[in-house]
N, CA, C and O atoms as CSV, one atom per row, in Angstrom:
chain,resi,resn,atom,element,x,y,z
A,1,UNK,N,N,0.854,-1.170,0.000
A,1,UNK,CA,C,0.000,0.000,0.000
A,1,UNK,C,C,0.899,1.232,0.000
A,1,UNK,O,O,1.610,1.289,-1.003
A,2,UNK,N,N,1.055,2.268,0.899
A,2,UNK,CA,C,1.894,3.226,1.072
A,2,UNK,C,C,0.968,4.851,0.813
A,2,UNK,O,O,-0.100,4.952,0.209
A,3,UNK,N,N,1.479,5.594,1.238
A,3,UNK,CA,C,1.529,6.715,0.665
A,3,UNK,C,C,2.264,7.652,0.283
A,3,UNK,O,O,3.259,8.039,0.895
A,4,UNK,N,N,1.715,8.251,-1.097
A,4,UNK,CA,C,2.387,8.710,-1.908
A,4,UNK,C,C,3.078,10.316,-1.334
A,4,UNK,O,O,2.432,10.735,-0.374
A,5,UNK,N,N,4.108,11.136,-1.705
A,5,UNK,CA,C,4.824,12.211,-1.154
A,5,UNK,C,C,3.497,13.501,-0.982
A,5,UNK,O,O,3.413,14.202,0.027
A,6,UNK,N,N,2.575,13.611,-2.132
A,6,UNK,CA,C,1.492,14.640,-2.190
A,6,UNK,C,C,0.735,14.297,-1.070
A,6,UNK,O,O,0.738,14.867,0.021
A,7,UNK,N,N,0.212,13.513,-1.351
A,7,UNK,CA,C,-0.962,12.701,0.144
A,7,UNK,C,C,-0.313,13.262,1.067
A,7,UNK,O,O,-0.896,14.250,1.514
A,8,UNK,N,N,0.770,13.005,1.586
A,8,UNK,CA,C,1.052,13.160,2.731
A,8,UNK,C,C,1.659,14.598,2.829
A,8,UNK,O,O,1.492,15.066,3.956
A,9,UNK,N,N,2.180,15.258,2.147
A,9,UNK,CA,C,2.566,16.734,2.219
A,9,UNK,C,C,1.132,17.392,1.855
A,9,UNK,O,O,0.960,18.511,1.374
A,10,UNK,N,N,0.404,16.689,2.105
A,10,UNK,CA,C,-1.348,17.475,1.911
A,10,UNK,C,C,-1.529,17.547,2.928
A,10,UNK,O,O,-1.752,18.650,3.428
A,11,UNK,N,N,-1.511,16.493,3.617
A,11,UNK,CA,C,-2.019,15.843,5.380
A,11,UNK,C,C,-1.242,17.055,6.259
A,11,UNK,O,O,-1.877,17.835,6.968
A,12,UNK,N,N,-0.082,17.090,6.142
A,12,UNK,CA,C,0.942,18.246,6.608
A,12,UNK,C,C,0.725,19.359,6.768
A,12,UNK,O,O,0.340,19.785,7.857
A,13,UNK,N,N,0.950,20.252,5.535
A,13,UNK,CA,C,0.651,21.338,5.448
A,13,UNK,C,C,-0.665,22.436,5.413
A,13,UNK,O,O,-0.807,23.651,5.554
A,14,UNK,N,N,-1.797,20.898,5.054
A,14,UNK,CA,C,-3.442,21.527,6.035
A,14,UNK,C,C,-3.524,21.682,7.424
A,14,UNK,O,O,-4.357,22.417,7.954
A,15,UNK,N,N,-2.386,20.778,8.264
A,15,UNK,CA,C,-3.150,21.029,9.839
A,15,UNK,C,C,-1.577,21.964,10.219
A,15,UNK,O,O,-1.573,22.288,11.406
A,16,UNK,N,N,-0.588,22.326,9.626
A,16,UNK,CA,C,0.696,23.325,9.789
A,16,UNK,C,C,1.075,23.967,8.366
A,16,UNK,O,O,1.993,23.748,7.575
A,17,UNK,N,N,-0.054,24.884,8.371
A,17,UNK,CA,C,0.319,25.960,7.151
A,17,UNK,C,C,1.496,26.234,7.236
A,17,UNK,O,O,2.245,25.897,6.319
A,18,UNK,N,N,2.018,26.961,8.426
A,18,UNK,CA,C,3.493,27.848,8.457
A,18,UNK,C,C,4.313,26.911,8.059
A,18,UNK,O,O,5.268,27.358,7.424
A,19,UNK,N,N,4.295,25.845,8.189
A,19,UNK,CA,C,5.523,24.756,8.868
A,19,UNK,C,C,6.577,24.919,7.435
A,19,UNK,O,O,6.258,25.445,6.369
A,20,UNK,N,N,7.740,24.373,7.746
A,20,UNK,CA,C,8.997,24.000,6.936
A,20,UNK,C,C,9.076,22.410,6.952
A,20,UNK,O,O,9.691,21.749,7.789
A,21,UNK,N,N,8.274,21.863,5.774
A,21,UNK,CA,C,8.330,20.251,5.634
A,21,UNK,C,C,9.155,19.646,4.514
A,21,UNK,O,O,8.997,19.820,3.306
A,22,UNK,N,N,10.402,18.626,5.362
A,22,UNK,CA,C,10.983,18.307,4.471
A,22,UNK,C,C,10.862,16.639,4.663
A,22,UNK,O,O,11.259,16.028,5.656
A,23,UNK,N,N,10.176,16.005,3.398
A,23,UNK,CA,C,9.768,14.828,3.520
A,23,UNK,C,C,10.722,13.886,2.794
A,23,UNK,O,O,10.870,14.195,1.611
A,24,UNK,N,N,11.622,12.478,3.324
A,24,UNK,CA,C,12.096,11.819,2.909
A,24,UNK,C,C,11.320,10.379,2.947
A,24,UNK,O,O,10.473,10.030,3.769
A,25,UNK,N,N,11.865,9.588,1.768
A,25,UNK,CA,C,11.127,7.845,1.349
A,25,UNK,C,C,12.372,7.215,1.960
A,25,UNK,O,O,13.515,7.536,1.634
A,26,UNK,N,N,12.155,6.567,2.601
A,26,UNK,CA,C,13.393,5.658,3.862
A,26,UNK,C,C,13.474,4.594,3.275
A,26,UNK,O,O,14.435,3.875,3.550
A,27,UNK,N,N,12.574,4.183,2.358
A,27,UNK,CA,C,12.779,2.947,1.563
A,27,UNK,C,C,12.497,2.713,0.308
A,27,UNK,O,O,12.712,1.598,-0.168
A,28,UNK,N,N,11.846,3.967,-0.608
A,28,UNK,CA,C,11.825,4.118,-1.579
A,28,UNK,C,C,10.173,2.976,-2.055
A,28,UNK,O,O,9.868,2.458,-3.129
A,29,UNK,N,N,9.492,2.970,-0.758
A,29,UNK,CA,C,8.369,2.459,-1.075
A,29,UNK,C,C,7.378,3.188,-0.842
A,29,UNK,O,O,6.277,2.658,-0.689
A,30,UNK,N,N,7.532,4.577,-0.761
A,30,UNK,CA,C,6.001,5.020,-0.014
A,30,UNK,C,C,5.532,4.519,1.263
A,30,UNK,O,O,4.468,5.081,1.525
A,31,UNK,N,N,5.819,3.831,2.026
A,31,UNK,CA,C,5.468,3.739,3.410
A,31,UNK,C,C,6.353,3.672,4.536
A,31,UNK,O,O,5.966,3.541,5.697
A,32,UNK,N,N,7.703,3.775,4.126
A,32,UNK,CA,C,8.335,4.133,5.361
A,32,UNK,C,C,9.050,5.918,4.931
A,32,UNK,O,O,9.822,6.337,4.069
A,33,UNK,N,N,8.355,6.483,5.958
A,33,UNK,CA,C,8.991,7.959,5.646
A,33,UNK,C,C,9.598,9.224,7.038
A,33,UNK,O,O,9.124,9.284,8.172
A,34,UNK,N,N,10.490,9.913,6.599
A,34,UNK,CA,C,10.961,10.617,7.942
A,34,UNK,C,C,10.124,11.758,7.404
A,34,UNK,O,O,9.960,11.921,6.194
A,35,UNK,N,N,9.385,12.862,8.705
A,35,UNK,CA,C,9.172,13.893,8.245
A,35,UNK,C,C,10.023,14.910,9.369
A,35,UNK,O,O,10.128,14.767,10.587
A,36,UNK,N,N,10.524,15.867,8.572
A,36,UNK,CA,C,10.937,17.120,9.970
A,36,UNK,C,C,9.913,18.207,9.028
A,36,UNK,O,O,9.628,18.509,7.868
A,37,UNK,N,N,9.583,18.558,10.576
A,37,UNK,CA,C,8.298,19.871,10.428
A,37,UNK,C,C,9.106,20.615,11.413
A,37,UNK,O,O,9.630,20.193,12.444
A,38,UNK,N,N,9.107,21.862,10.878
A,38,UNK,CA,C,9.382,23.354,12.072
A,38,UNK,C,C,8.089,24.109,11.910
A,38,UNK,O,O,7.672,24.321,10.771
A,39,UNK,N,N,7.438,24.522,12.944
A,39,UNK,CA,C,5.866,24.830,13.000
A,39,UNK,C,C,6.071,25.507,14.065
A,39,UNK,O,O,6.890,25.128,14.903
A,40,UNK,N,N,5.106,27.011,14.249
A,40,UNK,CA,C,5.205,27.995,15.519
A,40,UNK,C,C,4.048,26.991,16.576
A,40,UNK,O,O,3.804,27.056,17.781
A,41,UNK,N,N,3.476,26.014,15.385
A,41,UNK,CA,C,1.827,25.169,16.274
A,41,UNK,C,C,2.882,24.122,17.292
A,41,UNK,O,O,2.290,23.284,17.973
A,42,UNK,N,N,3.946,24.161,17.357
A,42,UNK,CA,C,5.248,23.422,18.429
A,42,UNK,C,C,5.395,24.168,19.488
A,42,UNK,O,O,5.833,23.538,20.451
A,43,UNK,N,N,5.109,25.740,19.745
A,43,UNK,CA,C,6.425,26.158,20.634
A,43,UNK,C,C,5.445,25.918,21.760
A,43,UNK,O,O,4.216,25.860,21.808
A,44,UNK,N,N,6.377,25.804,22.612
A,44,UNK,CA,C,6.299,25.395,23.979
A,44,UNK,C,C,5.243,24.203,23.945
A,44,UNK,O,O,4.620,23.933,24.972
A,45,UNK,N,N,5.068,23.591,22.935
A,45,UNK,CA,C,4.323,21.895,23.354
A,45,UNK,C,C,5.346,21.096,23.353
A,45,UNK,O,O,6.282,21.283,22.576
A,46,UNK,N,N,5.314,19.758,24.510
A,46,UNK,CA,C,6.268,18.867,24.775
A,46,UNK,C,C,6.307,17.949,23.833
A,46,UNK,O,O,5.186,17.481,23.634
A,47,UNK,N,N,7.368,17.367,22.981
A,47,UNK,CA,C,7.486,16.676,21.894
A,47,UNK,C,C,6.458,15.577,21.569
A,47,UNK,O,O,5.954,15.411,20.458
A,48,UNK,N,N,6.177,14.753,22.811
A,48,UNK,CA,C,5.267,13.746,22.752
A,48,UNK,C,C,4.002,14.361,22.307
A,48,UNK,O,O,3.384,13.534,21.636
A,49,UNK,N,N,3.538,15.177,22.382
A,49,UNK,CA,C,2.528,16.271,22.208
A,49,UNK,C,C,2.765,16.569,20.540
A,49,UNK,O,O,2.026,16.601,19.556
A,50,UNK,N,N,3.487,16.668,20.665
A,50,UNK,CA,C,3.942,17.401,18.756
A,50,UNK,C,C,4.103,16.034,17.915
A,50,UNK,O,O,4.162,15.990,16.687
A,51,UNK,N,N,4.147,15.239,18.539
A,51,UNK,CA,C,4.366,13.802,17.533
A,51,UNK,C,C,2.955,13.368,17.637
A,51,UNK,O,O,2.446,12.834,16.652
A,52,UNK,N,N,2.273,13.536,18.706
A,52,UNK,CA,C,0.463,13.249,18.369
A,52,UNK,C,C,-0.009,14.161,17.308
A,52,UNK,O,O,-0.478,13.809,16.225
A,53,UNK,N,N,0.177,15.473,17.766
A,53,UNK,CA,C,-0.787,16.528,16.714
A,53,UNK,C,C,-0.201,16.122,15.138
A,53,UNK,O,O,-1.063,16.306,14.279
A,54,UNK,N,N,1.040,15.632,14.643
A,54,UNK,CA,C,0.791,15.106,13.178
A,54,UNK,C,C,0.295,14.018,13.324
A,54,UNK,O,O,-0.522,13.971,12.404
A,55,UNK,N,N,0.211,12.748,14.071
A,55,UNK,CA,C,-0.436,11.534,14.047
A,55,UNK,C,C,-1.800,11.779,13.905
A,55,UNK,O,O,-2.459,11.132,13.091
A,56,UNK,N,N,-2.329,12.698,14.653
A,56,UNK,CA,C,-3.601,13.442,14.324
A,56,UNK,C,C,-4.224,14.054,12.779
A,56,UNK,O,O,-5.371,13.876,12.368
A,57,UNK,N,N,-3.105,14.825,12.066
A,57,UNK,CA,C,-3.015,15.357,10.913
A,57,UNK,C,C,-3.264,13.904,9.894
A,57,UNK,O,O,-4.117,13.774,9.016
A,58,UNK,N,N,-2.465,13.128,10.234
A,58,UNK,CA,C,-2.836,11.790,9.431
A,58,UNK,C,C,-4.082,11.213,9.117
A,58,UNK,O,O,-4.228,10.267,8.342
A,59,UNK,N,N,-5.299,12.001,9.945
A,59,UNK,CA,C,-6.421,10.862,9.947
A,59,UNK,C,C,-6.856,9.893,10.035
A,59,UNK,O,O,-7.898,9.550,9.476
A,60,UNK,N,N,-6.049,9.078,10.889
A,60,UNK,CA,C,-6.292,7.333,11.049
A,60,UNK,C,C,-5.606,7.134,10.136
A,60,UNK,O,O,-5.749,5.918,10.266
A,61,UNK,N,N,-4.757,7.232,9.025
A,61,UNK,CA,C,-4.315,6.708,7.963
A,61,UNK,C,C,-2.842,6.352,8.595
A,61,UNK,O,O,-2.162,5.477,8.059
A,62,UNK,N,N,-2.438,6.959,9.588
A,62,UNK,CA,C,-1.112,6.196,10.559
A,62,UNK,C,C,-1.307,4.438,11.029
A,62,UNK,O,O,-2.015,4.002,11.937
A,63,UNK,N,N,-0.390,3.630,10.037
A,63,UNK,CA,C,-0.532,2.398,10.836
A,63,UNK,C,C,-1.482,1.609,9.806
A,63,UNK,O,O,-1.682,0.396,9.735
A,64,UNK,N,N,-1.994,2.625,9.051
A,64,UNK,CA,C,-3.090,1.658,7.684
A,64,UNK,C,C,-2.356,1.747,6.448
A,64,UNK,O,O,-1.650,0.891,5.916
A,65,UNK,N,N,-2.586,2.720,6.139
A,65,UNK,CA,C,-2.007,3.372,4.603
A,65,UNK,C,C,-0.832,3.659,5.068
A,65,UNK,O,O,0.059,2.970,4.571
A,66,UNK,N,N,-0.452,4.531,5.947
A,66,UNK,CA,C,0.787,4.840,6.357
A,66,UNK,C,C,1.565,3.834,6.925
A,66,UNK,O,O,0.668,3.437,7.668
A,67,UNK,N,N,2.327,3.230,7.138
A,67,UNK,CA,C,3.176,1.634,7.672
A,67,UNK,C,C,3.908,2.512,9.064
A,67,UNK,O,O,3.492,2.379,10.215
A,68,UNK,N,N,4.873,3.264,8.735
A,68,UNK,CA,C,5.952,4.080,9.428
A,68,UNK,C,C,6.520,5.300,9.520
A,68,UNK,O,O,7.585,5.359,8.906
A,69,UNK,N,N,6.157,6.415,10.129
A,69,UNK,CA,C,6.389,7.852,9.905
A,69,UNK,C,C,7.419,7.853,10.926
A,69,UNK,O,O,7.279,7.104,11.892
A,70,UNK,N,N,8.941,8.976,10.780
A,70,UNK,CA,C,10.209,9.117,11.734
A,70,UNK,C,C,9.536,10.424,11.769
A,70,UNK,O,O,8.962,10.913,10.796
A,71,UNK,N,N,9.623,10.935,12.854
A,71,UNK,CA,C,9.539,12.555,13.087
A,71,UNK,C,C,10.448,13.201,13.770
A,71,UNK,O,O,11.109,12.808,14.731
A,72,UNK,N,N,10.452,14.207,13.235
A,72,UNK,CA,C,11.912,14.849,13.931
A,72,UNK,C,C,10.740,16.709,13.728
A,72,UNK,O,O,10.467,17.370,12.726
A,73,UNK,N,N,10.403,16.892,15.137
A,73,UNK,CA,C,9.623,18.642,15.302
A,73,UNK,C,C,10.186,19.210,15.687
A,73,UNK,O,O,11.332,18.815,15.901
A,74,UNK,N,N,9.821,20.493,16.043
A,74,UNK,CA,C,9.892,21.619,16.323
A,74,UNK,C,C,9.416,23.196,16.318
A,74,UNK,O,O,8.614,23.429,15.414
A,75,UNK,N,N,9.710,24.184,17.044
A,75,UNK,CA,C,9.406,25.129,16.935
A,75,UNK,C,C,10.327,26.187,16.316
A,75,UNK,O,O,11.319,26.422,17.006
A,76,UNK,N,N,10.234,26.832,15.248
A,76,UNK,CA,C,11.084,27.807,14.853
A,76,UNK,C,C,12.504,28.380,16.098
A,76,UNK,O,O,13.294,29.265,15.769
């Protein structure tokens, strides 16, 4: 299955307009992927917190369509 780089830089940048997303294919299959987001929707939330709100952005599609997301956040 997998998803494709648009899908998911859709999913992204609707729930973190501002953000700086740079999306890599970890396996060149569409389902294993690293994302780093820099987003002001980070500052002062505790990481575990910032790795839900994109798991959130995903729509249930984390763990179905999606296999494996690396995240690496932050706040400007």
């Amino acid at each position: 299955m997998g998803m494709s780089r648009d899908t998911l830089m859709k999913y992204l940048t609707e729930a973190f307009p501002d953000a700086e997303i740079t999306l890599t294919d970890l396996a060149g299959d569409d389902n294993h992927w690293q994302a780093e987001i820099v987003s002001t929707a980070f500052a002062g939330v505790p990481r575990v917190r910032q790795h839900q709100m994109v798991y959130d952005a995903l729509k249930g599609d984390m763990g179905g369509v999606l296999h494996a997301l690396a995240l690496k956040t932050r706040a400007p």
